[in-house]
C-alpha positions as CSV (number, residue, x, y, z in Angstrom):
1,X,20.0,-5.3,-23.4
2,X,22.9,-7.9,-24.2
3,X,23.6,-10.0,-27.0
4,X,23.0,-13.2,-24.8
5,X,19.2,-11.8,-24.5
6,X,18.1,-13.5,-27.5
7,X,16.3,-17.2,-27.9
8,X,17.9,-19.9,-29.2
9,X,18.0,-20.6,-33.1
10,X,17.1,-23.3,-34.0
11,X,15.7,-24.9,-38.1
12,X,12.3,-24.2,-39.1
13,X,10.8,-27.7,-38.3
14,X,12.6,-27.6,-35.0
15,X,10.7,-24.3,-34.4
16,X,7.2,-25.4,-35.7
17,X,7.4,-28.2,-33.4
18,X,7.6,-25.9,-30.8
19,X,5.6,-23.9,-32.0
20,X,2.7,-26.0,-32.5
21,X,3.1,-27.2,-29.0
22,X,2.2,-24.4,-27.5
23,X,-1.0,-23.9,-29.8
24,X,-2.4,-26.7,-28.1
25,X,-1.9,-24.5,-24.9
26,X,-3.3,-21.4,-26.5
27,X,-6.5,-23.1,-27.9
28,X,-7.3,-24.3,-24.3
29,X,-6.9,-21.0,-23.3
30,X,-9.2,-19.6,-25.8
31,X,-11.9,-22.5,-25.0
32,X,-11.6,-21.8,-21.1
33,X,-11.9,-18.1,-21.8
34,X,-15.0,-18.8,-23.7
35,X,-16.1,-20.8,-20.8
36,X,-16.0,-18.2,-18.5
37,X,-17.4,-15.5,-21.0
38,X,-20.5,-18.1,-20.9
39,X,-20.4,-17.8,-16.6
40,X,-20.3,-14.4,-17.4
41,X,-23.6,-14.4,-19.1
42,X,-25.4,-16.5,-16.7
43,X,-24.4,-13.8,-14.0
44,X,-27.4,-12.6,-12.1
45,X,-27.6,-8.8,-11.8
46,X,-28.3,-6.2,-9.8
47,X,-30.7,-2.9,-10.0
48,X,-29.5,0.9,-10.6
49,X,-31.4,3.9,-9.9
50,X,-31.8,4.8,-13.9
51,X,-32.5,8.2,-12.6
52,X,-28.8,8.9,-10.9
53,X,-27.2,12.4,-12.4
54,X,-24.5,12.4,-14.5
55,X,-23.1,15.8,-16.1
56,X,-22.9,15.8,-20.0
57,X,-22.3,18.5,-22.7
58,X,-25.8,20.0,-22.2
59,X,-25.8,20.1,-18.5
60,X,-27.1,17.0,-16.4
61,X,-28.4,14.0,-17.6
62,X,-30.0,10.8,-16.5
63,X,-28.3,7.4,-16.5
64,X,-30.6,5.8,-18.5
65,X,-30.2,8.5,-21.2
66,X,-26.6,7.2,-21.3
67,X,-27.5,4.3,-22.8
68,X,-28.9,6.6,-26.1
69,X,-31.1,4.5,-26.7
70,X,-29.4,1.1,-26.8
71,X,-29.9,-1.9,-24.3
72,X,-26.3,-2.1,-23.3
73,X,-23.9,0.0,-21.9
74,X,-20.0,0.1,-21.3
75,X,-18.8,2.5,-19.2
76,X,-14.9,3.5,-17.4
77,X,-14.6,5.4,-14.5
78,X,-11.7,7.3,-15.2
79,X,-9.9,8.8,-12.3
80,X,-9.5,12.6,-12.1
81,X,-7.1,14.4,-9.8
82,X,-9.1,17.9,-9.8
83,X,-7.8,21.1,-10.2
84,X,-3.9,19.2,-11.1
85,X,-2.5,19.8,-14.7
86,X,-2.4,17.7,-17.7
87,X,1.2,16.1,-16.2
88,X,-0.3,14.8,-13.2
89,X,-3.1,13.1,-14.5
90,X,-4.0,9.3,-14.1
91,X,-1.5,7.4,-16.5
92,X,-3.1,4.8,-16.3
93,X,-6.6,5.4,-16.9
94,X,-5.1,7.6,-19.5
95,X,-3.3,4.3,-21.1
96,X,-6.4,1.8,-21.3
97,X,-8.7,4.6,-21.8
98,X,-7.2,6.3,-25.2
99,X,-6.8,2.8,-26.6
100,X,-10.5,3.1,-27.3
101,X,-11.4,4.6,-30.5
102,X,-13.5,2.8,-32.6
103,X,-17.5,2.8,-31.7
104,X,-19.1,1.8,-34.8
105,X,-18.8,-2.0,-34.4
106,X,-19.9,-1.3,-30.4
107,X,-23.2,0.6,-31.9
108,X,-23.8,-1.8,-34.4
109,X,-24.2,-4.9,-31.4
110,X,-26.6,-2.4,-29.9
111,X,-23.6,-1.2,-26.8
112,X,-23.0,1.7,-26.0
113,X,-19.3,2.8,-24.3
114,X,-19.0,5.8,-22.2
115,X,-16.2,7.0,-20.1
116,X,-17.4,7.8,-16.4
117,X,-14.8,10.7,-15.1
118,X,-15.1,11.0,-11.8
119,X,-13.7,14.7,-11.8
120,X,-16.0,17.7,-12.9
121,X,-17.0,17.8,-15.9
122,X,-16.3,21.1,-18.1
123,X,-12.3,20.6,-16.4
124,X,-12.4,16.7,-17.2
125,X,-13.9,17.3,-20.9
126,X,-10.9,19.4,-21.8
127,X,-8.5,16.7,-20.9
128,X,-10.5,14.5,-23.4
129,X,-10.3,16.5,-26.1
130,X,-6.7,17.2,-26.0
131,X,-6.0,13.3,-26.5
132,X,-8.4,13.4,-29.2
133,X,-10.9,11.2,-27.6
134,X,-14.6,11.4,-29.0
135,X,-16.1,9.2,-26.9
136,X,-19.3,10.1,-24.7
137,X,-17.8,11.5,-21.5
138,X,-19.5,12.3,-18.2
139,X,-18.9,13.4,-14.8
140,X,-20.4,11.3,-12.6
141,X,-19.4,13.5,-9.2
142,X,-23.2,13.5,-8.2
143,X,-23.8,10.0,-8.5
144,X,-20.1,8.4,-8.1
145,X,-20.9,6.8,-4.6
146,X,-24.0,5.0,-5.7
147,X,-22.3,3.6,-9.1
148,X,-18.9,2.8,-7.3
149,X,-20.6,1.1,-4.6
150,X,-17.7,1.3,-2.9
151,X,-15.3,-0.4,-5.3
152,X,-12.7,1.3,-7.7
153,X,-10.5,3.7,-7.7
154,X,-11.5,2.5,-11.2
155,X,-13.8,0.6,-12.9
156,X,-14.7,-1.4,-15.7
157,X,-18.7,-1.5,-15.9
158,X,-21.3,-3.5,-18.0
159,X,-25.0,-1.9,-17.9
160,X,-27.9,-3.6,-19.6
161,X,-31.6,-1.6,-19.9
162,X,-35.0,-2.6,-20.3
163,X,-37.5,0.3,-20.9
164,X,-36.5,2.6,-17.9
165,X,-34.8,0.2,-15.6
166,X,-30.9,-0.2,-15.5
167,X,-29.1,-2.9,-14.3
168,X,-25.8,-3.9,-13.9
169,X,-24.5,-7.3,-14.6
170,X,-20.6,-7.0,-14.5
171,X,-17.8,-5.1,-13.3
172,X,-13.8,-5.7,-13.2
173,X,-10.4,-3.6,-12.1
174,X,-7.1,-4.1,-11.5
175,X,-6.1,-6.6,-14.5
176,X,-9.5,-6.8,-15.2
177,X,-9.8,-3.5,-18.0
178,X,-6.2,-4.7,-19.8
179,X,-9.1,-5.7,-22.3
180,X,-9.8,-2.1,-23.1
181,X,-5.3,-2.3,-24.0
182,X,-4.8,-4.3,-27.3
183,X,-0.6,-2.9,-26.6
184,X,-0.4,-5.5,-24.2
185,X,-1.8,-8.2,-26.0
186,X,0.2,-7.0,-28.9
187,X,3.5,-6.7,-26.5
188,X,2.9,-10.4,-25.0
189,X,3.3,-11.5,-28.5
190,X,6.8,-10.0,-29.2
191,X,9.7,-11.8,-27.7
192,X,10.4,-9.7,-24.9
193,X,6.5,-9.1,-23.9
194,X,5.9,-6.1,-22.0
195,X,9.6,-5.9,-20.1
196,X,8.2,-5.2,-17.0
197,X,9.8,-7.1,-13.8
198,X,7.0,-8.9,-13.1
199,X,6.9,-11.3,-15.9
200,X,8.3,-14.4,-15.9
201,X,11.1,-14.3,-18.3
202,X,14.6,-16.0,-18.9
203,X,17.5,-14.9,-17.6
204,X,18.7,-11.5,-19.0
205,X,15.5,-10.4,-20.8
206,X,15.5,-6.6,-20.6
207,X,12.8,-5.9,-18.0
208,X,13.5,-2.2,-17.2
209,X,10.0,-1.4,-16.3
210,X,8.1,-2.2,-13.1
211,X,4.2,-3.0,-13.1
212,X,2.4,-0.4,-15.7
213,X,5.8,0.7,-16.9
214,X,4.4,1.9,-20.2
215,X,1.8,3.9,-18.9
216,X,4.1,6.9,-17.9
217,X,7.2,8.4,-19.7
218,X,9.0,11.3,-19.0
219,X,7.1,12.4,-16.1
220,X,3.7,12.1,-18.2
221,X,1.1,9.5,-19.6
222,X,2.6,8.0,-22.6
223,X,-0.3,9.0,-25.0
224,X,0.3,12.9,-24.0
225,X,3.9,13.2,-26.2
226,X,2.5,12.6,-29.0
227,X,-0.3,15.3,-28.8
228,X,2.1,17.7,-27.5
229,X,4.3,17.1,-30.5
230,X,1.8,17.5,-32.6
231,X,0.8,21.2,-30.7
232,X,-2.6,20.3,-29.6
């Protein structure tokens, strides 16, 4: 980064009237967002075998049994290169999927979130537990082709059950899961947002990373360093 790499500076009134200018900008984005989270809800939906097999920690288990006995279900299908070691993993499933952690405000809304590997289970559960992920995992080998329908390689998916019928009613990928990442929310705030080349930035901004650039460092996903430091 060079010293020119910086934004102009400029008084504080100068800045809030800047500032405030793009609020108005922000708050329609917010009120369109809303808009299409209400699309979203008017969605029709489609039906899902609630007795497809997924592979849990006691062996296989029904879809609808995901749900543990909420009406709603969230669930990531997280890529899985079998038989490769931790260093060759997904990055970034790895990325967006350790960002999730805490479930309690998910339960209390009556949603349950689930990650979907689509590698076997008892080698995919280990990976799992060495990021320190408690999340429900499954395998969902058995039943990937149904779920998928062909779409992925991953998968963002919203479930909703009544009695013993499943539907689904949304799915996203590609840009689509960054909502599972609050780092690049977080990022787009700073200065220099996430300083990869695709962003539109001025001239000079330090942009050493190409699309996902976080997700992989040293020849690993990001969010294995610290586990490794730590001797898990």
């Amino acid at each position: 980064m060079t010293n020119d790499a910086l934004p102009p500076v400029v008084d504080r009134a100068t800045w809030q009237a800047e500032r405030d200018a793009l609020l108005d900008r922000e708050k329609a984005h917010t009120r369109e967002g809303d808009a299409i989270a209400a699309a979203r809800r008017r969605l029709p939906m489609v039906e899902v075998d609630p007795e497809l097999s997924l592979t849990g920690p006691d062996g296989p288990v029904r879809l609808v049994d995901v749900f543990e006995g909420r009406t709603r279900l969230i669930a990531y299908f997280h890529m899985w290169h079998t038989g490769k070691p931790a260093a060759e993993q997904c990055e970034g499933c790895t990325f967006y999927n350790s960002q999730i952690r805490e479930l309690s405000y998910l339960h209390a809304s009556d949603v349950t979130y689930a990650t979907f590997c689509q590698g076997p289970y008892a080698e995919s559960v280990r990976y799992r537990d060495f990021l320190g992920l408690d999340m429900p995992w499954y395998s969902v080998l058995d039943s990937a082709d149904e779920l998928l329908a062909g779409r992925g390689p991953f998968l963002l998916a919203s479930y909703l059950r009544t009695g013993e019928r499943v539907f689904e009613t949304y799915a996203t990928s590609g840009r689509g899961v960054e909502v599972m990442a609050p780092s690049y929310g977080l990022l787009d705030l700073t200065v220099y947002g996430r300083q990869e080349n695709w962003e539109d930035s001025p001239e000079g901004w330090p942009q050493p990373f190409g699309a996902g650039g976080l997700e992989r460092t040293g020849g690993r996903p990001t969010a294995q360093w610290s586990r490794l430091e730590s001797r898990r």
